[in-house]
Structure formats: C-alpha cells, structure tokens
C-alpha positions as CSV (number, residue, x, y, z in Angstrom):
1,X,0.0,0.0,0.0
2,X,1.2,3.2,-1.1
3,X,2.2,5.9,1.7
4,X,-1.2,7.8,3.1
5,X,-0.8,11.4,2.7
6,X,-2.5,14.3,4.5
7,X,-5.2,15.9,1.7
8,X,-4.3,18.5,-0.1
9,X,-7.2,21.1,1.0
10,X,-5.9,20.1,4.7
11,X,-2.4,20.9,4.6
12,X,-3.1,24.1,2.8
13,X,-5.9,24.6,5.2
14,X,-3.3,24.0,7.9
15,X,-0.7,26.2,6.1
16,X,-2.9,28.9,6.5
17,X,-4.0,29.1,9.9
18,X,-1.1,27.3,12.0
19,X,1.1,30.3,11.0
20,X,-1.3,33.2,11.1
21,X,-2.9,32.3,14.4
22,X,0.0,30.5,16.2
23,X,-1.9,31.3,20.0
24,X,-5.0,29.9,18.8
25,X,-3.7,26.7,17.2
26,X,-1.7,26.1,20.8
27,X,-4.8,26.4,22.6
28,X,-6.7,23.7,20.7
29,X,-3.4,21.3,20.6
30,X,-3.5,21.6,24.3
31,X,-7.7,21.7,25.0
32,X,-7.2,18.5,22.9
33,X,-5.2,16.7,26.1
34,X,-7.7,14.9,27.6
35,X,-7.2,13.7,31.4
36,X,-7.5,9.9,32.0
37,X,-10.9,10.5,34.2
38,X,-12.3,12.1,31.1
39,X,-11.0,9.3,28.6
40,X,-12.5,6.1,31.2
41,X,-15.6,8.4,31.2
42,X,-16.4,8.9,27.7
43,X,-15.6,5.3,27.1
44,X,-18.2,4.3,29.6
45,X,-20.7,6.6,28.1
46,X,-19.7,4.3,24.6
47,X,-20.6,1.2,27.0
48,X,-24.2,2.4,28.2
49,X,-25.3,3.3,24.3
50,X,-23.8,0.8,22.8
51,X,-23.1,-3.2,22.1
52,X,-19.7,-4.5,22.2
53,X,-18.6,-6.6,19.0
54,X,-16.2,-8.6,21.0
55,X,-16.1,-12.8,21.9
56,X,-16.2,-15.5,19.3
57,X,-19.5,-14.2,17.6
58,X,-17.5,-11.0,16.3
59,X,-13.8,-12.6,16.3
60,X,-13.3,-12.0,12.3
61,X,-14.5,-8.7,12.1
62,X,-12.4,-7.8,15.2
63,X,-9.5,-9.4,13.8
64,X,-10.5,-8.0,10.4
65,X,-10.3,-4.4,12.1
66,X,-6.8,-5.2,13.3
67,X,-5.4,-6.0,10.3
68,X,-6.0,-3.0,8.2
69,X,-5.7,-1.0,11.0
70,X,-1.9,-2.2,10.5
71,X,-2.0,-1.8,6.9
72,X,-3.2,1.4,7.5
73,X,-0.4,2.4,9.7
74,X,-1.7,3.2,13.0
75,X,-0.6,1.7,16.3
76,X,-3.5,2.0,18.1
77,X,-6.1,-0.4,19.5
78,X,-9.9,-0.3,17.4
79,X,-12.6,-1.7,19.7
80,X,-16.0,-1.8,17.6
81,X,-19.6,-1.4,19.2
82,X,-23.4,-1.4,17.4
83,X,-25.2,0.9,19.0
84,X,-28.6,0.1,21.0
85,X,-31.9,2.1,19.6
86,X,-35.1,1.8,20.5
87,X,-36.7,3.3,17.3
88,X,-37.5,1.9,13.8
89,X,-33.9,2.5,11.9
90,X,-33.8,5.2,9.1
91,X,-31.5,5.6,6.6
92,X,-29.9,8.6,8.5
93,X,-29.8,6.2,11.6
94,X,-27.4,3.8,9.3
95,X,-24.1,5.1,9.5
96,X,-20.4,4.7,11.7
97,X,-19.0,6.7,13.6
98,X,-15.2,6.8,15.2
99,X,-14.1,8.2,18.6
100,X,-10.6,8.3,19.0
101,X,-9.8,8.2,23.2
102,X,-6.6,8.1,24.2
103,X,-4.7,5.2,22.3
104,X,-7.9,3.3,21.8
105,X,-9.8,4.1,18.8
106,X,-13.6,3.0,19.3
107,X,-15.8,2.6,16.2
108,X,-19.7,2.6,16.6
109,X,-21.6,1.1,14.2
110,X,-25.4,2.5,14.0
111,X,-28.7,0.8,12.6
112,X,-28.5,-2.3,10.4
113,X,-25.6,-1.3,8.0
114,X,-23.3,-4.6,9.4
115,X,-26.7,-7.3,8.3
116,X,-26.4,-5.1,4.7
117,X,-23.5,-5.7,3.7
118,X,-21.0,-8.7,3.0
119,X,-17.6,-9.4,4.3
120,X,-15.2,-7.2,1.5
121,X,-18.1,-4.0,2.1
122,X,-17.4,-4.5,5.7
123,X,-14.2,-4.5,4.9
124,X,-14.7,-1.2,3.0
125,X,-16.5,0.8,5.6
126,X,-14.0,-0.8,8.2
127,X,-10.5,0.8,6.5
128,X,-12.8,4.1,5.5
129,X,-13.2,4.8,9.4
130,X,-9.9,3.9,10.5
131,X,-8.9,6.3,7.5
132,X,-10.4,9.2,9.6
133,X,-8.3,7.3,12.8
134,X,-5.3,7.7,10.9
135,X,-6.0,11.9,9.6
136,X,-6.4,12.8,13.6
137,X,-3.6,10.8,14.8
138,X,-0.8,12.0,12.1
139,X,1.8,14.6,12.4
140,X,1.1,14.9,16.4
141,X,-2.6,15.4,15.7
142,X,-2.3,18.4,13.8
143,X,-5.1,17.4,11.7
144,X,-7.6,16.7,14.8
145,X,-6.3,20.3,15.6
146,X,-7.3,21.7,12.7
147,X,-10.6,20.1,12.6
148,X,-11.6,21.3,16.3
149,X,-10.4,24.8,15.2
150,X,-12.6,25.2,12.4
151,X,-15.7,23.9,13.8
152,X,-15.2,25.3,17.2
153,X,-14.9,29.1,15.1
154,X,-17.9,28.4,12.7
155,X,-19.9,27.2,15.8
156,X,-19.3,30.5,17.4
157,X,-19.5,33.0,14.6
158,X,-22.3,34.0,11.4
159,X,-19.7,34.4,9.2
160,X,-20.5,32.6,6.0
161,X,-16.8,32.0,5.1
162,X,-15.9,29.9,8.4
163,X,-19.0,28.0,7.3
164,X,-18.4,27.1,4.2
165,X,-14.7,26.2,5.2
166,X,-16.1,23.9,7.8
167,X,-18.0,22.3,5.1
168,X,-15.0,22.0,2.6
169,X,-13.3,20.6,4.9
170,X,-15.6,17.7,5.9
171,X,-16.1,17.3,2.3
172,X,-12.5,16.7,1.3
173,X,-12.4,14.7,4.8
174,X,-14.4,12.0,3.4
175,X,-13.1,11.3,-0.1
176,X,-9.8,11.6,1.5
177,X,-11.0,8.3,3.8
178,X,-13.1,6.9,0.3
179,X,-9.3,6.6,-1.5
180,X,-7.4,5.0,1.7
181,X,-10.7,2.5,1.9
182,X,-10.2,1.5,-1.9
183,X,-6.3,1.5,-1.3
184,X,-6.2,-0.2,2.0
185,X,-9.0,-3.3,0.7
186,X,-6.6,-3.8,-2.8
187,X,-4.2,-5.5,-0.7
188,X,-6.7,-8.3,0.1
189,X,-6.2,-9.9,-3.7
190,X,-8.4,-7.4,-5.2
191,X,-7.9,-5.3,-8.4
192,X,-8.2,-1.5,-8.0
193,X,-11.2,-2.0,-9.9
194,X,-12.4,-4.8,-7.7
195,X,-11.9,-2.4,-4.4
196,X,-13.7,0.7,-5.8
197,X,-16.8,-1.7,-7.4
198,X,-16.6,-3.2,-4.0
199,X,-16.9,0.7,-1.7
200,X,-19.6,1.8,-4.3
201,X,-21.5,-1.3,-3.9
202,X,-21.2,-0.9,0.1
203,X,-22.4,3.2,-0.6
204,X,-25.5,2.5,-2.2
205,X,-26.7,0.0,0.1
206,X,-26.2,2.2,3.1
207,X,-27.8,5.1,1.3
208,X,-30.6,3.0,0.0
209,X,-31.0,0.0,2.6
210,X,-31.1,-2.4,-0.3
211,X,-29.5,-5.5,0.2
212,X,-28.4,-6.6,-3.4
213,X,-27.3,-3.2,-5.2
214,X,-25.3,-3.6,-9.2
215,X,-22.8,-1.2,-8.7
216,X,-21.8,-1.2,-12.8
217,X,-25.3,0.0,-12.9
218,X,-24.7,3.1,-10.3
219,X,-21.4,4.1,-12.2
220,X,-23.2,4.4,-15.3
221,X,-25.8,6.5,-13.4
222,X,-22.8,8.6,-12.0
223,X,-21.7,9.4,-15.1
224,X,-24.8,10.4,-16.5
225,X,-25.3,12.6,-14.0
226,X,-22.1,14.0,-14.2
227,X,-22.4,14.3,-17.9
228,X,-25.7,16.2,-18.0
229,X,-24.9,18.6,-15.4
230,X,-21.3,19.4,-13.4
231,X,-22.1,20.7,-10.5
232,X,-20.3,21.6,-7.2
233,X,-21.4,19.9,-4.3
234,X,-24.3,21.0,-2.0
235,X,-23.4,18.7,0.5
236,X,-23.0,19.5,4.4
237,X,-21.6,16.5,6.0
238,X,-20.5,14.0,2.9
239,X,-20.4,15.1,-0.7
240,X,-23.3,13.7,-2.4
241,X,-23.3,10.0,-3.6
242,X,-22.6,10.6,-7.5
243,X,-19.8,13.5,-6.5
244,X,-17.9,10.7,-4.0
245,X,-17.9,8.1,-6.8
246,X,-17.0,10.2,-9.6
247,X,-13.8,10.9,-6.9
248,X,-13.4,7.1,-6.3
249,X,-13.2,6.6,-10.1
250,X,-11.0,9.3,-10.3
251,X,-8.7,8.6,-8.0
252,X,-6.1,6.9,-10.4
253,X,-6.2,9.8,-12.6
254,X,-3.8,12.7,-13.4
255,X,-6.8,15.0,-13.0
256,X,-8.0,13.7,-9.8
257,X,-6.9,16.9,-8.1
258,X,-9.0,18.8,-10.7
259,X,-11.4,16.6,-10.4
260,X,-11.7,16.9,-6.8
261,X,-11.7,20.8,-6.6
262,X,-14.4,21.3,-9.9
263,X,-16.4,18.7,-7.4
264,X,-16.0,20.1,-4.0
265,X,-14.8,23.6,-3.8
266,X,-15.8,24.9,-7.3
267,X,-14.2,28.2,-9.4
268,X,-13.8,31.2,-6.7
269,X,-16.2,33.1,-6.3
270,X,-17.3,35.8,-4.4
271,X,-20.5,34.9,-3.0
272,X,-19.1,31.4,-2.0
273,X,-15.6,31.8,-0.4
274,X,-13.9,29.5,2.6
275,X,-10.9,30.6,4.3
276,X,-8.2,29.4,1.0
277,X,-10.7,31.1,-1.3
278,X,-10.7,34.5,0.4
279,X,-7.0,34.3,0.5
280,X,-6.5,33.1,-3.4
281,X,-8.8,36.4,-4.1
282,X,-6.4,38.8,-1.9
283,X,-3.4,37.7,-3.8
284,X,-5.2,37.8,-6.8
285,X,-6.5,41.4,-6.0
286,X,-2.8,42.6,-5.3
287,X,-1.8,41.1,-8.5
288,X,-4.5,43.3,-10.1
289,X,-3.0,46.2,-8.5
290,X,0.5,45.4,-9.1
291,X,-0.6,45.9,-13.0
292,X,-2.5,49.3,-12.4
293,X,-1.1,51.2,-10.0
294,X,2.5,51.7,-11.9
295,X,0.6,52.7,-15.3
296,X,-1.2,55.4,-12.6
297,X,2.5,56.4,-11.4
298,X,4.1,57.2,-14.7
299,X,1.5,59.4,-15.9
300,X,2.8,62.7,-15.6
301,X,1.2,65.0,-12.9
302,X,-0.4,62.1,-11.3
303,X,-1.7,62.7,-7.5
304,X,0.2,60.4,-5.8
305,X,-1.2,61.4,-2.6
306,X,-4.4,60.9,-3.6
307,X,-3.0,57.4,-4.5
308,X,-1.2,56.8,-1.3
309,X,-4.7,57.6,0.5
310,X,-6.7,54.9,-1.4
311,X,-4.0,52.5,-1.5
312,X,-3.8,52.7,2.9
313,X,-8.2,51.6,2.5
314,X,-6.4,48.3,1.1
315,X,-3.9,47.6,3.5
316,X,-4.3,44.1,3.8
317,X,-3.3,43.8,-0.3
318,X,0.6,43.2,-0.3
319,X,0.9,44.2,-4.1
320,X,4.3,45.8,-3.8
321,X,6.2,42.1,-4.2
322,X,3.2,41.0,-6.4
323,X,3.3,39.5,-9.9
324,X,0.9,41.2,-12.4
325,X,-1.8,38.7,-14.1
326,X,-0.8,37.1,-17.5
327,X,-2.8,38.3,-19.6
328,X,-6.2,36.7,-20.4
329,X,-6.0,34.9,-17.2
330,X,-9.2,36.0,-15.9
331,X,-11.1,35.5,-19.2
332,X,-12.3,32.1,-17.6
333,X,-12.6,33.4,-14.2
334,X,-16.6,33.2,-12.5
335,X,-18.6,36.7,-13.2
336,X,-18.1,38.0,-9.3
337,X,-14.4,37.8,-9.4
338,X,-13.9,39.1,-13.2
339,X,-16.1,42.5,-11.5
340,X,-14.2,42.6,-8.8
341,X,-10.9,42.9,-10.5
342,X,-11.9,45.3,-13.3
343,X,-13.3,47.6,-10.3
344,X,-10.2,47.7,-8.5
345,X,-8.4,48.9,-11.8
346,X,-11.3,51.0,-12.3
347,X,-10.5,52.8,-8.5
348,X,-7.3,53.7,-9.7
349,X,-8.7,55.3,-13.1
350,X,-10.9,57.0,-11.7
351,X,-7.9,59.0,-8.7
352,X,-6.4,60.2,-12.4
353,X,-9.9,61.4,-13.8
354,X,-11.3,63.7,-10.8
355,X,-7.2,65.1,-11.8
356,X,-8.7,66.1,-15.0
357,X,-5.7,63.4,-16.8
358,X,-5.6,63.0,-20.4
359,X,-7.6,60.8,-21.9
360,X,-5.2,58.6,-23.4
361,X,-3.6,58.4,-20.2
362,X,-6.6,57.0,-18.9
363,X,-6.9,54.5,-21.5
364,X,-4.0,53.1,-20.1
365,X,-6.4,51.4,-17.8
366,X,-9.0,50.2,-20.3
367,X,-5.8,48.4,-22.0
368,X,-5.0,46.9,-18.8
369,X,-8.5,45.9,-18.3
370,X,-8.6,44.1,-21.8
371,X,-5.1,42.3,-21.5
372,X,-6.1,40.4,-18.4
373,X,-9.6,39.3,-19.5
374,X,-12.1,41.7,-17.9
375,X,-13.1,44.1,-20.5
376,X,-16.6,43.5,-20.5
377,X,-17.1,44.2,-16.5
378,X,-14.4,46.7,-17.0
379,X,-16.4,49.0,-19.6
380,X,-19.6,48.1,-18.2
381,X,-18.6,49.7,-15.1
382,X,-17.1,52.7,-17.1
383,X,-20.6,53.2,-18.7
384,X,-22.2,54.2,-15.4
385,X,-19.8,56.6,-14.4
386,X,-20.5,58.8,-17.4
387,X,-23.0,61.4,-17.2
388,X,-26.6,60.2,-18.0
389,X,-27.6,63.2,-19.8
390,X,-24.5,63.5,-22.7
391,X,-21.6,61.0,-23.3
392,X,-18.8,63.0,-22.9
393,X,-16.1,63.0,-25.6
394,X,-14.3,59.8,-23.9
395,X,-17.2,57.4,-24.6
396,X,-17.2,59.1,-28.0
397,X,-13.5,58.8,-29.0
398,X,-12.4,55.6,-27.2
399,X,-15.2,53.4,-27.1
400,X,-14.3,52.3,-23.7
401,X,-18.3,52.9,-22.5
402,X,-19.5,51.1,-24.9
C-alpha cells in the first residue's frame, strides 16, 4: 500500500491558519489533552449506548479491524460497538462513527448497516473509518487540531466564510477516507477496480438500505449525471453520492486533483468563499493592482497622494512584491471575481480622472483591463460613471463605455 498522505485542502488549510494564528492553534493542541478520568468516562458513556462486537461471535470482524488498521499504519487499538436504539432504523440512523480516546480508537456502528453488507463491504467501511483514525492521529494530531479549530470558530461566529470552510473541509475529509478505503482493501487480492466496485456497492446500500445493489449500474448513473450537469457539491456533511464516486473513479487519474476541486470547492467566487478562497482572491487582488497602479505612477502629474490615500483603504493587499496577471487569465474566471478585478483597476482610473488626466492616459487602464480578461465588466462599469444626460467626448472617441 502506497504511503497515506494528509489531503491537499488540509495541509493548505493548515498552512494557512497554524502560522497566522499561532496562540489559537496552541490552545486547541492543548484543550485536545484529555485527562485519563475524562477518557474512562467517555468510554463508559460508549458502554451504556452501545453493544460490544467482541467474543467468538464477532472474532473476524475484530481481527479483520486489526489488520488494516496495521495496513493502514496506525498503532492503536480499534474496539468496535453497534449501538442500541429503541426506534425503527432510518436511513440517516445507518451510518459509523469513530471516537478516538486516548490510544484506543472505538468505532460505533449505527442501525443495520453490518446485516447489509457482506464481508469485503465490511471491509470497505471498516478501513474508511480507521482512515479518519489515521487523519487525527498524524503529524502529532495536527489534523484533529485543525478540525476542532474550524468547527469550534464556525460554531461560534455567522460568518458565511468559516461555514463554508467547515464544510470544505468535511467534504475533502471524506473522499480523502473513500481513497485510503479503496487503497487499504486492494491489498486483500483485489484489483483497483475490484476495491472501488466493491466501496460503491457498500455506498449505495447504506444510502438506500437495499440488500443486493449492481454497482456497474450506479457508475453508469454517476456518469450520467455528471455528464448532463457538473455541478459543485451541495453537500453539508458527505459530498453527495454521485460526487464521492466520480472521486473514487478518479482517484487513479492525473486529474483527480482537478477533479476533486471542480467537485467540492468549485471556481472562486465571491459569494461562496472559505478561508483558501478569500485568501486566493487577496493575492489575486494585489496582483491586479501590481498591473494598475504603476501605469497610474508614470503618468505625468499624477496625485500620488491621492493614491497613497486609497492605496492605505487596502492595507491588507501586499501588491508591492506581487506579480501582475498574465494576460487573459481571468477570461475564464466566475462573473463575481472578473467584477471585482476590473473595479479595483477602475478605482485607480478613476484618482487620475477627478485630476482632470488626459484621456489617453486614462486608456492606459481600459488596456490593462482588456489584456487580463475583464473588458466587459471593465467597460460596463465605465458606462455608469459617465454622465446620464451626454456622453462625454471619452465614450465618443475611445469606445471604452461602450
């Protein structure tokens, strides 16, 4: 089995915060130390709710646990349990969950997803669990950190962006533990092929509750659904069912990276940012400005006080060491952050025009506008800032209103 790696959106994620925040991410690393009363007592509260899978009844699932935990790579012990209900099961009551106390890792199993499924999907949702064991136990924890920082800070705040980086991050969570599931079951005499037939077969029954599912048949549906409409997921807690196959399938693919982020996160865009979004549209923002703002310092009688002023407003935008954007690179870009980057050059025009600057000075910004990809938000926003009652002899001469 080929070395597990931390997911891409994590480590960034991780990248991001650890550094910027350095108090905060201490304080969760040590809230996370739980005291050996608190470990014995949530382990009994796992004992009143729930039904051990240990003795000779459950020996080859135990000893199935073991094993990939091993293959896995984590030296821990994984205790499983069913949990006891006392109400009809549902398909949101059929699911497994993983607590990791101490160096024990229990694994609750929940409704009547063990009856449903044979021995190599057991095996399947077994090694996709102890892939979430193996995410908080790596590099110290770091990733458990990160995942009680997130949440925590979303839980206590309205801010739309700590939300949907919450999500994200559950998101690429669990096609991160779909991948070491098909990876972790290959071992077993399987082909790659075998292993992912053999998680999507174990998928559909959970979602569905059927007990004899054609998972060729669900692939084609996957596609088709993919095929008639790429979408980015909607989903809170797991990526919807067609989305995590389509990442399965993917997952021996050069593109599975693009895959993954056309899936999950989607282009930027303004009214849908997380935490790497908003700082991919900073950088890109003081790349915008790093083309603008010396075409505004060259041009001769240029208020560079006035420029100075507006420039402080966007203090967090560190364009002096920025690279400007190759041109057309926005021409592909979503609507939202084409407008916001032909505004920001638009700002700058606009310092030189209450200056009274020439006009073909000013088209010095319409160029720039055009090279990277935004002339159509560009001019359109040019439009309303001439007068409504006569278009004055810039609209007529340059055409950059129209």
């Amino acid at each position: 089995m080929e070395a597990i790696t931390v997911p891409a959106y994590h480590a960034a994620l991780r990248s991001l915060l650890e550094p910027n925040h350095p108090e905060l991410w201490r304080w969760f690393a040590e809230s996370l130390q739980p005291s050996a009363d608190d470990v014995a007592h949530a382990a009994l509260g796992i004992l009143k709710t729930s039904y051990r899978l240990d003795g000779d009844v459950h020996a080859a699932l135990a000893g199935l646990a073991t094993v990939l935990a091993g293959r896995i790579g984590l030296d821990c012990d994984v205790v499983l349990y069913q949990a006891l209900v006392d109400r009809p099961v549902s398909a949101g009551a059929r699911n497994a969950q993983v607590v990791v106390l101490g160096d024990t890792a229990h694994l609750v199993f929940a409704g009547d997803m063990l009856a449903l499924l044979d021995v190599a999907e057991q095996e399947a949702v077994l090694a996709h669990e102890l892939a979430h064991v193996w995410l908080q136990r790596t590099d110290g924890g770091a990733m458990r950190v990160l995942d009680q920082l997130v949440h925590r800070i979303d839980a206590e705040s309205d801010e739309s962006v700590l939300a949907e980086t919450a999500r994200r991050l559950r998101l690429h969570t669990e096609v991160f533990a779909d991948r070491v599931a098909v990876e972790a079951i290959t071992l077993d005499g399987m082909t790659e092929a075998d292993a992912e037939t053999t998680l999507v077969r174990a998928l559909v029954k959970v979602h569905t509750g059927l007990q004899n599912v054609d998972a060729a048949a669900y692939l084609r549906q996957a596609r088709q659904i993919l095929e008639s409409n790429v979408t980015v997921s909607e989903g809170w807690t797991h990526p919807e069912l067609h989305v995590r196959i389509a990442c399965i399938t993917a997952r021996r693919s050069a593109s599975i990276d693009e895959v993954m982020h056309q899936l999950i996160d989607g282009a930027d865009d303004l009214d849908r940012l997380d935490l790497l979004a908003q700082h991919r549209l900073q950088v890109l923002s003081a790349r915008v400005l790093a083309g603008a703002v010396p075409k505004a310092r060259v041009i001769v009688d240029t208020p560079d006080d006035d420029i100075d002023v507006h420039l402080a407003h966007l203090d967090s935008l560190d364009f002096d060491g920025a690279t400007p954007l190759d041109d057309s690179e926005l021409l592909e870009g979503s609507a939202s952050v084409r407008h916001l980057a032909a505004a920001l050059i638009l700002d700058i025009a606009m310092l030189l025009r209450r200056a009274d600057a020439d006009l073909d000075d000013l088209n010095l910004f319409t160029a720039e506008a055009h090279r990277i990809g935004v002339a159509d938000q560009f001019d359109a926003l040019l439009a309303r800032t001439q007068p409504s009652r006569k278009r004055n002899r810039s609209s007529q001469s340059t055409g950059a209103s129209s």
